[in-house]
Every structure is written in structure tokens, then in C-alpha cells.
C-alpha positions, 0 to 999 in steps of 0.5 A, a space after each residue: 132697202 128694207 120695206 116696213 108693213 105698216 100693221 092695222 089696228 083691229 078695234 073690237 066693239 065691247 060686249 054688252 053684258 045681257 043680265 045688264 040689258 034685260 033685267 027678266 033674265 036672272 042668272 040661277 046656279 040650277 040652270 044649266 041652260 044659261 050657264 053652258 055660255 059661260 063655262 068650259 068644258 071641263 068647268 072653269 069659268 070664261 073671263 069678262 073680256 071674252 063672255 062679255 059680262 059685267 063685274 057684278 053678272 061674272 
């Protein structure tokens, strides 16, 4: 007789994008201290489901 394991769902709260949140942080191509969040090591840039940014911060 064959025992089927039922799987459970993991849900993931989505990610608030933080340039959405708090209007005082800008996002500025000369700051390398915000942007390190962001990108990779070797430079690419993280997707939106995983950075949790919006379309309009990504």
C-alpha cells in the first residue's frame, strides 16, 4: 500500500519596498552604501521578488 505525504504550503509575507515607505530615503547612483542591498557581486541587479522593490524603485 502506497503512503502519500501530503506537502505544505510555505506563504511568504511580500516585502514592502523601503523607497515606498520612507519618502526621506532617495535612491542616488553615487551611494554605494545603499545600492550594496541591491547588487551582486559582480554587479547585476537583485530581482523585485527577492529585494522586495517596487517597480518604480527597481
Amino acid at each position: 500500500m502506497v503512503v502519500r505525504r501530503r506537502r505544505r504550503r510555505v506563504f511568504h509575507r511580500r516585502k514592502i519596498c523601503r523607497f515606498c515607505a520612507d519618502s526621506s530615503l532617495k535612491i542616488d547612483y553615487k551611494d554605494p552604501k545603499t545600492l550594496r542591498y541591491f547588487v551582486t557581486e559582480r554587479g547585476k541587479i537583485i530581482p523585485r521578488r527577492i529585494s522586495g522593490n517596487c517597480a518604480k524603485h527597481q
